[in-house]
C-alpha positions as CSV (number, residue, x, y, z in Angstrom):
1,X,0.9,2.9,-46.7
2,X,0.5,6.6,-47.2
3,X,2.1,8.7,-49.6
4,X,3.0,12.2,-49.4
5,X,4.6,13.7,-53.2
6,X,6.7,16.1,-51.2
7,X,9.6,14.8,-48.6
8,X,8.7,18.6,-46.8
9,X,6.0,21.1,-46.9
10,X,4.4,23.5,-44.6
11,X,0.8,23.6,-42.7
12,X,-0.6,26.2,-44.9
13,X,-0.2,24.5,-47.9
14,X,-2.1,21.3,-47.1
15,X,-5.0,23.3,-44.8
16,X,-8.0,23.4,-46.6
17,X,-7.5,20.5,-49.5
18,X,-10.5,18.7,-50.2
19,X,-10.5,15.5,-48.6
20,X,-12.0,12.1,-50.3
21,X,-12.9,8.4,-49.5
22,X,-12.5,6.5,-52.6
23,X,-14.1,8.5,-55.2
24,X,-16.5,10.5,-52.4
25,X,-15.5,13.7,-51.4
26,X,-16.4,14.1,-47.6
27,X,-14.9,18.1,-46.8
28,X,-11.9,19.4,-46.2
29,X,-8.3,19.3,-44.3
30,X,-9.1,21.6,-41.0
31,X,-6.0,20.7,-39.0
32,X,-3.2,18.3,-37.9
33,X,-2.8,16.9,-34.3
34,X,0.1,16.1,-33.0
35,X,1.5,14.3,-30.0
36,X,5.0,15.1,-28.0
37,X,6.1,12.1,-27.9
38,X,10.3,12.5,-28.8
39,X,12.6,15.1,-30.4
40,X,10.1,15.9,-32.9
41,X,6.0,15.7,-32.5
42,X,4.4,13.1,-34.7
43,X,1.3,13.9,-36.7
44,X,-1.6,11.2,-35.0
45,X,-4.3,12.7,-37.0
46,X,-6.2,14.9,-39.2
47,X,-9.0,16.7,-38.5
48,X,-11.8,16.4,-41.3
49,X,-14.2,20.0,-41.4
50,X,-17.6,19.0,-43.4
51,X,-20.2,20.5,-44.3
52,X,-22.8,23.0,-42.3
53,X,-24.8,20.4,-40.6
54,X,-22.4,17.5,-40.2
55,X,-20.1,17.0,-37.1
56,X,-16.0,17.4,-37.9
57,X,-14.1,13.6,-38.2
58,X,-10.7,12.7,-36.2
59,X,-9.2,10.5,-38.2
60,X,-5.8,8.9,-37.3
61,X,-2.9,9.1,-39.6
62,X,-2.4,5.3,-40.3
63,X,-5.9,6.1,-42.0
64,X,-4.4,8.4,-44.9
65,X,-3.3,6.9,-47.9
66,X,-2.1,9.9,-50.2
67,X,-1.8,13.9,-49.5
68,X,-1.1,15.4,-52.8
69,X,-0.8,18.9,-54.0
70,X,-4.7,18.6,-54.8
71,X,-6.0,16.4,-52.4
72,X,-5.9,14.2,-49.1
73,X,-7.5,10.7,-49.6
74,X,-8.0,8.2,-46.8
75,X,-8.5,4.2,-46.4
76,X,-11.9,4.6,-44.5
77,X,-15.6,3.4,-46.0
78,X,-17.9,6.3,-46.1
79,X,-20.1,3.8,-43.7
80,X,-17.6,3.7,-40.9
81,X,-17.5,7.4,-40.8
82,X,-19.6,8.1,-37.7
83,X,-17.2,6.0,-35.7
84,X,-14.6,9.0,-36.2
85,X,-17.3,11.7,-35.5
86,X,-15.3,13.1,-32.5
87,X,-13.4,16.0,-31.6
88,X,-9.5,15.4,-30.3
89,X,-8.6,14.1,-27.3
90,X,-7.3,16.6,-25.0
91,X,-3.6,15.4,-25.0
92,X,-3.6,15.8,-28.5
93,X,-2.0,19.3,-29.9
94,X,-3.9,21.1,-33.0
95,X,-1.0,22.5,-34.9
96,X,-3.7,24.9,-36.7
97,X,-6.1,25.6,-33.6
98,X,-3.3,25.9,-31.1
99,X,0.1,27.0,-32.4
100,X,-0.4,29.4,-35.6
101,X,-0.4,33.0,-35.0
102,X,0.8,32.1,-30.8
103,X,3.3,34.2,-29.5
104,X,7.1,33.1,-29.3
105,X,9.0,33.7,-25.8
106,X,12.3,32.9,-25.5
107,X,13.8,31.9,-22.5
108,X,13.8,34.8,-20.8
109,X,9.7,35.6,-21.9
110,X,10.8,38.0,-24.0
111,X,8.6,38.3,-27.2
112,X,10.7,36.9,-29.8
113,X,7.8,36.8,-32.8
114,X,4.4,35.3,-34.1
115,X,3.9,32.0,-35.3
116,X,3.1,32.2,-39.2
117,X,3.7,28.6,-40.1
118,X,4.5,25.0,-39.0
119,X,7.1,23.3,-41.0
120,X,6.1,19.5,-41.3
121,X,8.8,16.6,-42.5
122,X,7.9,13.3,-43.9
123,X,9.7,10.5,-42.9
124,X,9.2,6.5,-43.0
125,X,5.6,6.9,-43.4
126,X,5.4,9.1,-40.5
127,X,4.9,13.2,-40.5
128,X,6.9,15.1,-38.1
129,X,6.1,18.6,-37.0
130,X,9.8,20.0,-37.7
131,X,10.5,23.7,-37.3
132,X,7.9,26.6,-36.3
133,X,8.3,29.7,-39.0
134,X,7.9,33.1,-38.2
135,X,8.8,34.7,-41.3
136,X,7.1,37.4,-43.3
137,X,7.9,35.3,-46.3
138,X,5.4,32.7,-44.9
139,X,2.9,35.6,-43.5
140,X,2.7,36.9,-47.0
141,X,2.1,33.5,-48.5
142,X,-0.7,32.5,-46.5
143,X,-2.4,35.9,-47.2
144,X,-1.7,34.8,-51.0
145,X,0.9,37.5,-51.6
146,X,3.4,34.8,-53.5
147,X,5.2,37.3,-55.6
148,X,5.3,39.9,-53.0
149,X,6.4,36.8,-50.0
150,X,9.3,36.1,-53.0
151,X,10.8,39.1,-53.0
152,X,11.3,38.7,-49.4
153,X,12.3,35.2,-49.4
154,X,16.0,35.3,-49.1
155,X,15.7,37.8,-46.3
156,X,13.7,35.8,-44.3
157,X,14.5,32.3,-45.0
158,X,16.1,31.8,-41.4
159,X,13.2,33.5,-39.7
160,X,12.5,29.3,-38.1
161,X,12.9,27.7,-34.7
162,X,13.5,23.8,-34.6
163,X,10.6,22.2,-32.5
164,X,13.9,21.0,-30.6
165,X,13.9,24.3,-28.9
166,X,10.3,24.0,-28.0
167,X,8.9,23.5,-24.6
168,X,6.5,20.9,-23.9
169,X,3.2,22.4,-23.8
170,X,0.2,21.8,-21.0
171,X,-1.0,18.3,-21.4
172,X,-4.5,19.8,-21.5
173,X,-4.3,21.9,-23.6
174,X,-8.3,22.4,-24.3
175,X,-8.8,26.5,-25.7
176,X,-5.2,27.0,-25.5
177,X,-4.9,30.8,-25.4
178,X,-1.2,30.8,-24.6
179,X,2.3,31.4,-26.0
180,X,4.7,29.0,-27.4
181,X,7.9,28.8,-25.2
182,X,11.6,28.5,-26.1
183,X,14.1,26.7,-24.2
184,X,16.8,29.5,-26.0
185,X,18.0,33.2,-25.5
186,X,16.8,35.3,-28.1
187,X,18.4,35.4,-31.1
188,X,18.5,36.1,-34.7
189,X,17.2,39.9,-33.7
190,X,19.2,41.1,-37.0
191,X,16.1,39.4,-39.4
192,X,13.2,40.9,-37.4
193,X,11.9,44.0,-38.9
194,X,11.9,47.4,-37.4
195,X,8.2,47.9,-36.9
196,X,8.2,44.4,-34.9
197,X,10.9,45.0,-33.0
198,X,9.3,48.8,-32.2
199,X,6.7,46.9,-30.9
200,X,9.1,44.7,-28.8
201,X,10.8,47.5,-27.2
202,X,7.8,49.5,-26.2
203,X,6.3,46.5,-24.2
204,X,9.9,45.7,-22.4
205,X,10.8,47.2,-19.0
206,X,13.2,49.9,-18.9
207,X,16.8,48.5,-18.5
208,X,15.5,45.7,-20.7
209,X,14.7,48.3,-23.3
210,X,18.0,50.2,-23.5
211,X,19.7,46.5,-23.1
212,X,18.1,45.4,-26.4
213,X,18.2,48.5,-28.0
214,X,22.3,48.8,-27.8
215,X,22.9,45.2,-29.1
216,X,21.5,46.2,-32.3
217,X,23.7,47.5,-35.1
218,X,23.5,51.0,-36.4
219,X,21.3,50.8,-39.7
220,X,18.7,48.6,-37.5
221,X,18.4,50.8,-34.3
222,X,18.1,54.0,-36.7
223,X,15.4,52.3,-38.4
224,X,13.7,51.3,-35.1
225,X,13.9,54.2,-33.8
226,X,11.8,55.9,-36.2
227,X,9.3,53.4,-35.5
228,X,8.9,53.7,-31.6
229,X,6.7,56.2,-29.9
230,X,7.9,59.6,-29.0
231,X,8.4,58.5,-25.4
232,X,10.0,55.7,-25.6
233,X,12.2,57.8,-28.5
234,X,12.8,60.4,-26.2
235,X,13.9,57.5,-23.0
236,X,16.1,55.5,-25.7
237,X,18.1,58.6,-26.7
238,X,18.6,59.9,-23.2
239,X,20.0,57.0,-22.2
240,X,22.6,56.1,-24.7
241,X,25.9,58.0,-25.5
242,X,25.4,60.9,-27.7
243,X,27.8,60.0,-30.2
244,X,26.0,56.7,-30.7
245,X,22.5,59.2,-30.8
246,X,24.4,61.1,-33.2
247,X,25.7,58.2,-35.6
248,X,22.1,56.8,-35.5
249,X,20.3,60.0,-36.5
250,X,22.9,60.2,-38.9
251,X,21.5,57.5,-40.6
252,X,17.7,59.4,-41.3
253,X,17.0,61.5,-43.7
254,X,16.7,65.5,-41.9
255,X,12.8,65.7,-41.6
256,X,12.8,62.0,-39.5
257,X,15.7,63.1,-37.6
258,X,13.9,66.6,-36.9
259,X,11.0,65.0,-35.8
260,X,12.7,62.8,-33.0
261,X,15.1,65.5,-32.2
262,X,12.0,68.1,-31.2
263,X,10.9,66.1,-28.6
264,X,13.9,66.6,-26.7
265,X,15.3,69.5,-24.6
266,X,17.0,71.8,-27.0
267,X,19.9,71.7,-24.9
268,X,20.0,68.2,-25.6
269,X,19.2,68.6,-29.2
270,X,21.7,71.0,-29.6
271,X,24.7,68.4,-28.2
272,X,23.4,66.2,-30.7
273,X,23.4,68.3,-33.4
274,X,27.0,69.5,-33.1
275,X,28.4,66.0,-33.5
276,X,26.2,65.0,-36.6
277,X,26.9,66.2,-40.2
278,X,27.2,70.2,-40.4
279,X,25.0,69.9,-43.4
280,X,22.3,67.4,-42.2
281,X,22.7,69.6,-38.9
282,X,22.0,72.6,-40.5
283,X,18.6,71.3,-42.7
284,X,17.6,69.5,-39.5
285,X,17.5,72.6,-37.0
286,X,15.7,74.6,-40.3
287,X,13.3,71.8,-40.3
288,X,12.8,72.4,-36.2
289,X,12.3,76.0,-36.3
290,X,10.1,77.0,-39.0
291,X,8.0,74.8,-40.9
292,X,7.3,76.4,-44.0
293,X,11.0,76.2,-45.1
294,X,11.3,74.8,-48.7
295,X,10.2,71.2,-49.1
296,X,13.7,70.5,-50.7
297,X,14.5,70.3,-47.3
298,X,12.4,67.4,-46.2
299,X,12.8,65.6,-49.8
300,X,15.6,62.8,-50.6
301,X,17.2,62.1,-53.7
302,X,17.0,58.4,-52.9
303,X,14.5,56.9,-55.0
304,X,14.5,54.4,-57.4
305,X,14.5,55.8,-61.4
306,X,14.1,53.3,-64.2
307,X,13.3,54.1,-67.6
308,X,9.9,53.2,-69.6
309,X,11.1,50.3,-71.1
310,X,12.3,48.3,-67.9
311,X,10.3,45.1,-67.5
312,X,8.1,45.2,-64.3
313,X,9.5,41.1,-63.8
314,X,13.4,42.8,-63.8
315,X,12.0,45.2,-61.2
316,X,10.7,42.2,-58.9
317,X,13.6,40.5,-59.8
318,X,16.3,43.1,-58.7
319,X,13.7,45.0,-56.1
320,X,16.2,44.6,-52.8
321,X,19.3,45.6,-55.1
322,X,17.1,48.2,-56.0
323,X,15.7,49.6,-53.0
324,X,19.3,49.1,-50.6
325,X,20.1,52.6,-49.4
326,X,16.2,54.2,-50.5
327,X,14.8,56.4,-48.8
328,X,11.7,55.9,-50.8
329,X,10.8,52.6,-52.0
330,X,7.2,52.5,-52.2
331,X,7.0,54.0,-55.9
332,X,9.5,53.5,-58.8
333,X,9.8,56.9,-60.5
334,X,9.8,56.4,-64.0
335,X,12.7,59.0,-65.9
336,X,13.9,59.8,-69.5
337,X,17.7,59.7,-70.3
338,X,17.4,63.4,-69.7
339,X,16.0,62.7,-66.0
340,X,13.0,64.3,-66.8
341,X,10.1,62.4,-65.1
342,X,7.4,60.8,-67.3
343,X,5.3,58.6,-64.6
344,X,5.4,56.8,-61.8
345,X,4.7,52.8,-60.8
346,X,3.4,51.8,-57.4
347,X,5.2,48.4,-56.1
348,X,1.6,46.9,-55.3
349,X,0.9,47.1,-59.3
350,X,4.4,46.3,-60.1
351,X,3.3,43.2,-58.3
352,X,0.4,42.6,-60.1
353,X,1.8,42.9,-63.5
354,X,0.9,40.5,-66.3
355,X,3.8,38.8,-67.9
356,X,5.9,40.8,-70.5
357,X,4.3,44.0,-69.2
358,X,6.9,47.1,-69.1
359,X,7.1,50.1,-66.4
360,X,5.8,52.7,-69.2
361,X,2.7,49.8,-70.1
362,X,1.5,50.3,-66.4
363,X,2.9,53.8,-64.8
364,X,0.7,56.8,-64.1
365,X,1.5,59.4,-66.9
366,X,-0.8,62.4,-65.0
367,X,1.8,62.2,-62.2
368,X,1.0,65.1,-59.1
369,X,4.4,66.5,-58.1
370,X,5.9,69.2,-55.7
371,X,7.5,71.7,-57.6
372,X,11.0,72.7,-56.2
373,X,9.8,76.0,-54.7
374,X,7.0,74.4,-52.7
375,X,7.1,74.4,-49.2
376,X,6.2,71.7,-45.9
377,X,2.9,73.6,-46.0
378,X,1.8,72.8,-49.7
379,X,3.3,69.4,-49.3
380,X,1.2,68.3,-46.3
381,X,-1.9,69.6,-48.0
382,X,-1.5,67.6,-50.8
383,X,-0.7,64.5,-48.6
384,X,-4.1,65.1,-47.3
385,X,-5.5,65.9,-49.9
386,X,-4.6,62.7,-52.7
387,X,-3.5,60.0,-49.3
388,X,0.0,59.3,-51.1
389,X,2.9,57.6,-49.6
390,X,5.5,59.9,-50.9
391,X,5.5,63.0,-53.3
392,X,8.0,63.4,-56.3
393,X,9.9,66.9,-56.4
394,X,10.6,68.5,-59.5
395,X,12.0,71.0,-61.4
396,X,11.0,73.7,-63.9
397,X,12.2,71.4,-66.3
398,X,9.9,68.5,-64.9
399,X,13.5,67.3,-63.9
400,X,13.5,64.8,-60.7
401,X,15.2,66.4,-58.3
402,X,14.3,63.5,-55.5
403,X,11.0,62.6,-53.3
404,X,9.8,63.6,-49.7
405,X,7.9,60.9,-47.9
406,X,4.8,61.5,-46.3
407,X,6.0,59.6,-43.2
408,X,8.3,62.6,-43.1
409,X,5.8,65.1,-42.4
410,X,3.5,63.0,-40.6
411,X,4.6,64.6,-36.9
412,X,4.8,68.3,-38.4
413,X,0.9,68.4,-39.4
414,X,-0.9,69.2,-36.0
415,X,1.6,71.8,-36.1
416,X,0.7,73.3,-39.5
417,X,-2.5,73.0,-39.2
């Protein structure tokens, strides 16, 4: 009877476990197959990659005796291997070869995600393919980000579809090249990220576009729409009521909101500008007209500032709490009680951190900073110059006064140039 130490796991975290006879180790764990066969898809087999030179085994799951967090061992001699020397039948489903990183379409064919993981169950001796994952939590993992996939766990932890809402797929499925089908309306659009759901957009058909675009709430759709290309900008804030285009733009700092309202008539700029706040309004319309304005104009005091001593675990620990309402949340800014900047942490090495380490143990004390007087022009040429994602702004006091992205100047550059 086989035993599996964990009641559920996911595909990633068994692929590639060396796999033994006895004491023999014959290669490792390439894949699952799976039939559709009731609510859920049972496991049949695994499928055994050896070394160069020797053929791949299909073994079938009454054949596996343990799967551990170290190892998969199965009841076969290593003299009756040839016999299993075969490649899957065709009506067999590779959960590895044929499902990971596949498209999701709802009901509707609408691209609803990518395929990341396959949630497996284990139940009365018998491995059930559960729920398909398409999380950036599980993305992350299986590119072995684990503290970086962590901090985004809790925001993505109902990023799954049961199989239930699966259609059957071809029963030859040989190369499958296709996309996995839902038998369900789209849903859960709140949990997919703005760059994804930029990418939805673009690809959808007008009236589909604007359709999807409304049903989103206000923090999401701003967000999107900074990610969308000009055109499809320019379409998605013609057609929706100008207070709404107001309310969203609103919600961006004045340099993003510059850059999406200068594509647009400056008639219809201007109606926009009238019903958004008179001081955003007025930086926004500077921003527009003349491009070597002060860089204060472009830069956000919304960053995150943490003294020396904070430990880069706290900073994982509390990261969302810490970055809700950023505008910059690429870099922790490290600050004295007097607010005078002293260095600056990247979140990749926050990441990286050893244990017990501190933000002033790991910061960058030689940091390169806008001073307060500087304008767009300076600021883009030291964007291009050092490839940073945002540049701190200070005073003559070395005082943080806030940050300006480089995102935020990105559109402005062919112009400067």
């Amino acid at each position: 009877m086989v035993t599996v130490l964990e009641h559920e796991f996911f595909l990633s975290e068994i692929l590639d476990r060396r796999v033994f006879v006895k004491k023999s180790r014959i290669g490792r764990l390439s894949d699952l197959a799976i039939v559709e066969t009731g609510k859920l898809p049972e496991v049949t087999h695994v499928v055994v990659a050896r070394p160069y030179g020797y053929p791949a085994l299909t073994i079938p799951w009454d054949k596996v005796l343990l799967i551990s967090n170290h190892e998969v061992v199965l009841d076969v001699g290593e003299e009756t291997l040839a016999q299993f020397e075969r490649r899957p039948q065709e009506n067999l489903i590779l959960l590895h070869d044929h499902i990971l990183d596949k498209k999701i379409l709802d009901m509707d064919d609408h691209e609803v995600e990518v395929v990341y993981d396959v949630k497996l169950v284990f139940q009365n001796g018998k491995l059930y393919a559960a729920e398909v994952d398409f999380s950036r939590y599980r993305a992350l993992r299986r590119l072995g980000f684990h503290k970086l996939a962590k901090l985004l766990a809790d925001r993505n932890k109902e990023d799954r579809v049961s199989w239930l809402y699966v259609q059957p797929l071809p029963e030859q499925l040989g190369s499958f090249a296709g996309n996995i089908k839902l038998t369900v309306p789209k849903a859960g659009l709140s949990e997919i990220h703005p760059v994804d759901l930029a990418d939805i957009l673009e690809e959808l058909e007008g009236g589909q576009r604007v359709a999807l675009f409304n049903a989103l709430d206000a923090e999401q759709a701003s967000d999107t729409l900074e990610e969308v290309e000009p055109r499809v900008q320019r379409e998605l804030i013609r057609a929706i009521k100008k207070e709404r285009a107001a309310m969203l733009i609103n919600e961006m700092s004045p340099a993003q909101a510059a850059d999406i309202l200068a594509i647009l008539p400056r008639n219809e700029a201007s109606a926009i500008l009238k019903l958004i706040d008179q001081d955003k309004s007025s930086k926004v319309e500077h921003i527009i007209g003349q491009h070597d304005e002060q860089i204060l104009l472009y830069a956000s005091p919304k960053v995150i500032r943490l003294p020396a001593t904070t430990p880069a675990a706290e900073v994982l620990d509390r990261y969302r709490e810490l970055a809700t309402g950023k505008h910059v949340v690429m870099y922790v800014y490290v600050t004295d009680a007097a607010g005078a900047l002293n260095g600056v942490v990247d979140i990749r090495e926050i990441v990286a951190a050893k244990p017990g380490q501190t933000l002033g143990d790991i910061m960058t004390e030689h940091v390169i900073a806008l001073p307060k007087d500087a304008t767009l022009r300076q600021a883009v040429m030291l964007f291009e110059r050092y490839d940073f994602r945002a540049l701190p702004v200070t005073d003559e006091n070395d005082h943080l006064l806030g940050a300006v992205s480089s995102r935020d100047t990105r559109g402005l550059r062919p112009r400067l140039a």
